[in-house]
N, C-alpha and C positions, 0 to 999 in steps of 0.2 A: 471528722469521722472517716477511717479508712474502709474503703467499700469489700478489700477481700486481704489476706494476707499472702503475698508473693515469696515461692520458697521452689520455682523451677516445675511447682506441683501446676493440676489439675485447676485450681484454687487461683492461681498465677496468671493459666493462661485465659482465666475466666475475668479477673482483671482486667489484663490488657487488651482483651476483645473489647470490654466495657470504654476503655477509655481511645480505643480507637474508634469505639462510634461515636465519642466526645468530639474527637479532633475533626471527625466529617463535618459536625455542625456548628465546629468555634475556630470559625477562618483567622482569629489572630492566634490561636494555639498551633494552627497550622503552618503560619510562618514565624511563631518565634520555634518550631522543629523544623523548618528550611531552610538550614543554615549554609551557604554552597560552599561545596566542594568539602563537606566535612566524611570526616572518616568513619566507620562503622561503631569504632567506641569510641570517638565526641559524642554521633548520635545514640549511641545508647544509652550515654550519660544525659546527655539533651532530655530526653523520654524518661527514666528515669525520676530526676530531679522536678520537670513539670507534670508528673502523676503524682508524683509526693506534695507539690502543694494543693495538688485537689482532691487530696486523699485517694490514689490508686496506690496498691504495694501490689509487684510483684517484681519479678531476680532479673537480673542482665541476659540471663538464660533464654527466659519467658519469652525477651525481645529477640533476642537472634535463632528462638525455634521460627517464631512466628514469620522471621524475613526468608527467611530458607526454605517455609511449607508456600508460602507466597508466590516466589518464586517458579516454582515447583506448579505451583496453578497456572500460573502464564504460561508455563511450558507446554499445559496440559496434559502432567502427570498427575497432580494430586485428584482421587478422586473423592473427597469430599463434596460434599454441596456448599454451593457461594450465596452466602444471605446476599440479597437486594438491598441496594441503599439510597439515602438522595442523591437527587441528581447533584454533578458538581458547579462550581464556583468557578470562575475567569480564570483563564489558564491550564487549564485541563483538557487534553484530548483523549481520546478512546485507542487504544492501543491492540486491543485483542477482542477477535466476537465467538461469544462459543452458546452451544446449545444445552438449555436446561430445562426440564418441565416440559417441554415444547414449546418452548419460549427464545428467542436471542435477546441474552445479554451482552452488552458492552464492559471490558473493561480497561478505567484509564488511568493514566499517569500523568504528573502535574511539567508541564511543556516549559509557565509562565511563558515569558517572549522569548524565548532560546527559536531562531529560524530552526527548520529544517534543509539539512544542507548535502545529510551522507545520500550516496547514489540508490539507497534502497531505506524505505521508509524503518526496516525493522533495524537500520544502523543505530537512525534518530532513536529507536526503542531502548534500544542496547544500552547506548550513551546516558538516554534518561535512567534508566534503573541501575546504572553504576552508582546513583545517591540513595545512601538509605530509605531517606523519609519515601522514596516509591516505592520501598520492597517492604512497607510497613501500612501506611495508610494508602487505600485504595478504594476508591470507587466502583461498584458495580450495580451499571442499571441496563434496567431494559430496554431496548432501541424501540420498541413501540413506541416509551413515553418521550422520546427525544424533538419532534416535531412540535408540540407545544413550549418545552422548554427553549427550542431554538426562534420562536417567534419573536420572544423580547430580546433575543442576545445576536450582537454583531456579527454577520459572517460573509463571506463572498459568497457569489454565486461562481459557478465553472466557469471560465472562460475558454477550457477545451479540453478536450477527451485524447489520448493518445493510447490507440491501439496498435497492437503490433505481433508479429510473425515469431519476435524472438531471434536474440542475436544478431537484429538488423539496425542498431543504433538507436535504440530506443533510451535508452539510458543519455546517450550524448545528449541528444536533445532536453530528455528533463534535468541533465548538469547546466544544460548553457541558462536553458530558462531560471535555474535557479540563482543561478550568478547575478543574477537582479535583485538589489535587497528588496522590490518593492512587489516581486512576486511568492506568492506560495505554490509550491509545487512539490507533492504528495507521490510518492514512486512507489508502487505494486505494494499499500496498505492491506495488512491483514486483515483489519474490521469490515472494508469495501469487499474483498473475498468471501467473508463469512454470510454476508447479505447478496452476493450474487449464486452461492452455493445454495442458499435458504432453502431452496423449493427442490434438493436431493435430500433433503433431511426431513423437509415436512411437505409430503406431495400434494397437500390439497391447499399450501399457501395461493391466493390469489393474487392476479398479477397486479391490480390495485393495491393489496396491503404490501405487496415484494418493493414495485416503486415507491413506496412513502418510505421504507426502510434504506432505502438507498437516499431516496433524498435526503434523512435525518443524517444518516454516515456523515454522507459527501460534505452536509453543513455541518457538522459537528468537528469534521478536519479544519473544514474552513472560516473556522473563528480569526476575528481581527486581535490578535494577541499581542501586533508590537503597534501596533495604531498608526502603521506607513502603509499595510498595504491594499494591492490597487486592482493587484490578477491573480487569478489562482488556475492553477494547470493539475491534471490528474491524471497521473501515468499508470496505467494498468496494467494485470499480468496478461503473459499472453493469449490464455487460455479465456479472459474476459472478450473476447471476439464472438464467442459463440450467446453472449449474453447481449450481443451489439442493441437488438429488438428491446430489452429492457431499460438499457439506459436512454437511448431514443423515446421509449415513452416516460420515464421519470425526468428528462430533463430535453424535451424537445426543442429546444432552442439554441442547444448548446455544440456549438461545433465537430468535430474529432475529425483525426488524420487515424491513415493507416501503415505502417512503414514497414516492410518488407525488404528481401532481400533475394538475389538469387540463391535458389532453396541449395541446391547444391555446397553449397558454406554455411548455409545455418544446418544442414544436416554435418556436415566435418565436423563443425564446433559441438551440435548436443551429441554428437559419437565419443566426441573424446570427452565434455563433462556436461554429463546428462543432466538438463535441469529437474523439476520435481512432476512437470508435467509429463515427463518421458517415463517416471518410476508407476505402475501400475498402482491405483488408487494413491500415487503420492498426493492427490489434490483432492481427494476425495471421494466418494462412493463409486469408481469406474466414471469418471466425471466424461469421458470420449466414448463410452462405451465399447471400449474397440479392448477384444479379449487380447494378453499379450500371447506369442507364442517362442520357441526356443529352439535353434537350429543354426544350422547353417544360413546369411541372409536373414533371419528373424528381426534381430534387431536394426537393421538399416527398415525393413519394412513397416516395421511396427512405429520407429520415429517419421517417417514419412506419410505413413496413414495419420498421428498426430498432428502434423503441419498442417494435412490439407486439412482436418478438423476444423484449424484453428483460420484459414482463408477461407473456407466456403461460406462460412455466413458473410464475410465481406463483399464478396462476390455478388452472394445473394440479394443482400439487401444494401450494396453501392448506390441502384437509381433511387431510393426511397430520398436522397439526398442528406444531405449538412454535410457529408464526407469530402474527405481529402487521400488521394493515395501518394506516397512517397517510398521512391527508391533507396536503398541504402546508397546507392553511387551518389545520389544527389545532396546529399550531407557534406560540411555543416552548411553549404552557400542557402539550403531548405529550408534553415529555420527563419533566415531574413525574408528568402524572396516569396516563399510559399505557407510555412507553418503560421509565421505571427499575421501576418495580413488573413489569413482564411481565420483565425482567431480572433481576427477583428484588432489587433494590439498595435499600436503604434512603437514606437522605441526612440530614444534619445540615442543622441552623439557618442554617452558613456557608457548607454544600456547596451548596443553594440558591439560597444571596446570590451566588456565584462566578458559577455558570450562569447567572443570571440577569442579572450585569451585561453575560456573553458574549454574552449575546441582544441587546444593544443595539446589537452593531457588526455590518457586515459581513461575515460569517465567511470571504471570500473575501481580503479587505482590512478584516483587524480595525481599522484605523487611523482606517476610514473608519464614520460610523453609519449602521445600517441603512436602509432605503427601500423601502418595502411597492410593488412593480411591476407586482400581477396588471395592473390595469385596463387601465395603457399595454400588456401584452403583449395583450391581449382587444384594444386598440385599433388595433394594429398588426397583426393578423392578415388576412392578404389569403383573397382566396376560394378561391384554390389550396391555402394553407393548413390551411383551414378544411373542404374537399372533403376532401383527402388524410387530416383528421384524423379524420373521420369513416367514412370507409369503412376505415381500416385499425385506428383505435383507438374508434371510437363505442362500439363493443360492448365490449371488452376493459373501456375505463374503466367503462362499463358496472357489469359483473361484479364489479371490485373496489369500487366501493360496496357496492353490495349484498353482499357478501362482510363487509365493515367492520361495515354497518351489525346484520347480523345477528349476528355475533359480541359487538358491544357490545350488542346484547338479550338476548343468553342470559348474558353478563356480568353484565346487572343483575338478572336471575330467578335468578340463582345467589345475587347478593347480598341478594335481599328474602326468600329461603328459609333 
């Protein structure tokens, strides 16, 4: 008996909504429509043909509105409301967090054991939703419920935080580390952003249910998906510095570096392209609070009030401890002699040789070989520049030397004792 009649109508899309809540709860319908590397009409034919033998009709139509309005929701244009579903099944990560009801939902896309490998977590995203069956069946649930369903399922804990200034090799490091098949390593996750945002969106979340919502993320990435791995690293946006206090109480145990840069070049680089932290609420509600202004000088000023934004909680809360500060000069020799040991990580002969050949590209365009840039950016620094950087960040960069420097002294008095 067929449940509707399929004809591109009303009637069609009512169908295939119906029989995608099938496929949420019949894990083999799910992978006899995960066919890999199939093409938009295999899998429309694939959907199709398995709704027809369990009595679904509706038109080719029906399915490729539905992948396009889908879409369209990850984007976070469509503005429909997103029904809640169950939670998912092995191999699924959370890919997008958005606000509903007053509520954060997750939503995710089917991973199975595909590493994550591109330098920016939303690559991995990208890459995933080039297969129909993500731009078709999808899971959305609430990240409150995610902490009991992660009690029974496999996941790593952190083994380290990587904060950072921006533009000061933060990506190099989570390429090297990822060049380990036996580590997972998560680069500036939109879902982690949505739960450090949480409490600009709903001001009276507490800082008890904020931690448990990041606990739930950070384990929800860190599922054991290929059953090799050992470490898991979690590279953060820059702008996560000012959240340092939250993740220290959700996860007090767990490590983190800070890696910085002479501000002077990370200002050249966001002048010539400005990341989203720099775009006034590009990150959300006035996430710096700092009003932008427009003039002459404005914008050197206004991206340098940003930077120090994004150091001062470091500053602040360095002695609280687990921290680690790192120089961009001090890359890649950093990630042997200071990152993986303050991580706690040991490394083989090959783990090594891996990271060490990732040091030789690019890590923004691994394709491409690296090119050491300080000097052209020192060259290219105009006096507006160079003004703005010194009165908003002189002292800050200041601080974190000497922060660095004396830590690696008592490091070595520890060692000669």
């Amino acid at each position: 008996m067929e449940h509707q009649a399929g004809d591109g109508s009303g009637a069609g899309a009512a169908a295939l909504e119906a029989f995608c809540a099938l496929a949420l709860e019949d894990f083999s319908l799910q992978a006899q429509l995960r066919q890999p590397e199939c093409s938009d009409e295999r899998f429309t034919a694939l959907v199709l043909n398995a709704a027809h033998q369990r009595g679904f009709a509706f038109a080719a139509e029906d399915v490729r509105r539905a992948m396009r309005e889908r879409m369209l929701g990850l984007a976070g244009v469509a503005a429909a409301a997103v029904g809640e579903t169950p939670l998912p099944a092995d191999g699924w990560l959370p890919i997008r967090a958005f606000w509903q009801a007053g509520e954060v939902y997750a939503q995710w896309a089917y991973f199975g054991a595909r590493r994550l490998r591109e330098p920016f977590f939303e690559g991995d995203v990208r890459r995933c939703l080039a297969q129909p069956f993500n731009r078709l069946i999808r899971y959305v649930t609430a990240v409150e419920k995610l902490s009991a369903w992660l009690a029974g399922r496999p996941h790593l804990q952190p083994s380290g935080f990587v904060f950072h200034m921006s533009r000061c090799g933060s990506t190099l490091v989570s390429q090297m580390l990822a060049a380990v098949a036996s580590n997972v390593v998560v680069s500036e996750a939109s879902p982690v952003d949505g739960v450090v945002q949480a409490h600009l969106w709903k001001p009276d979340l507490g800082d008890e249910r904020q931690s448990r919502w990041l606990q739930s993320i950070v384990g929800a990435l860190g599922q054991k998906r290929g059953g090799d791995e050992r470490h898991y690293f979690i590279k953060l946006d820059c702008w996560h510095s000012v959240a340092l206090p939250l993740f220290r109480r959700a996860f007090p145990a767990v490590p983190w570096i800070f890696l910085y840069r002479d501000p002077i070049e990370v200002m050249v680089s966001q002048l010539a392209m400005p990341g989203s932290q720099m775009l006034p609420r590009g990150i959300g509600p006035n996430f710096h609070n700092i009003e932008r202004s427009y003039g002459p000088g404005a914008a050197e000023d206004y991206f340098a009030r940003v930077l120090a934004k994004i150091c001062e909680p470091v500053v602040r809360h360095f002695g609280e401890g687990g921290g680690v500060l790192v120089n961009y000069r001090e890359l890649p020799d950093a990630v042997f002699s200071t990152i993986l040991p303050h991580f706690g990580v040991t490394s083989s002969a090959a783990d090594r040789a891996a990271m060490a050949a990732a040091a030789r590209f690019d890590a923004k365009m691994p394709g491409s070989a690296f090119a050491p840039d300080s000097e052209a950016k020192q060259q290219a620094a105009s006096a507006a520049v160079r003004a703005a950087t010194e009165r908003w960040l002189g002292e800050l960069y200041g601080r974190l030397e000497a922060l660095r420097a004396a830590a690696a002294g008592a490091a070595i008095t520890v060692e000669q004792n």
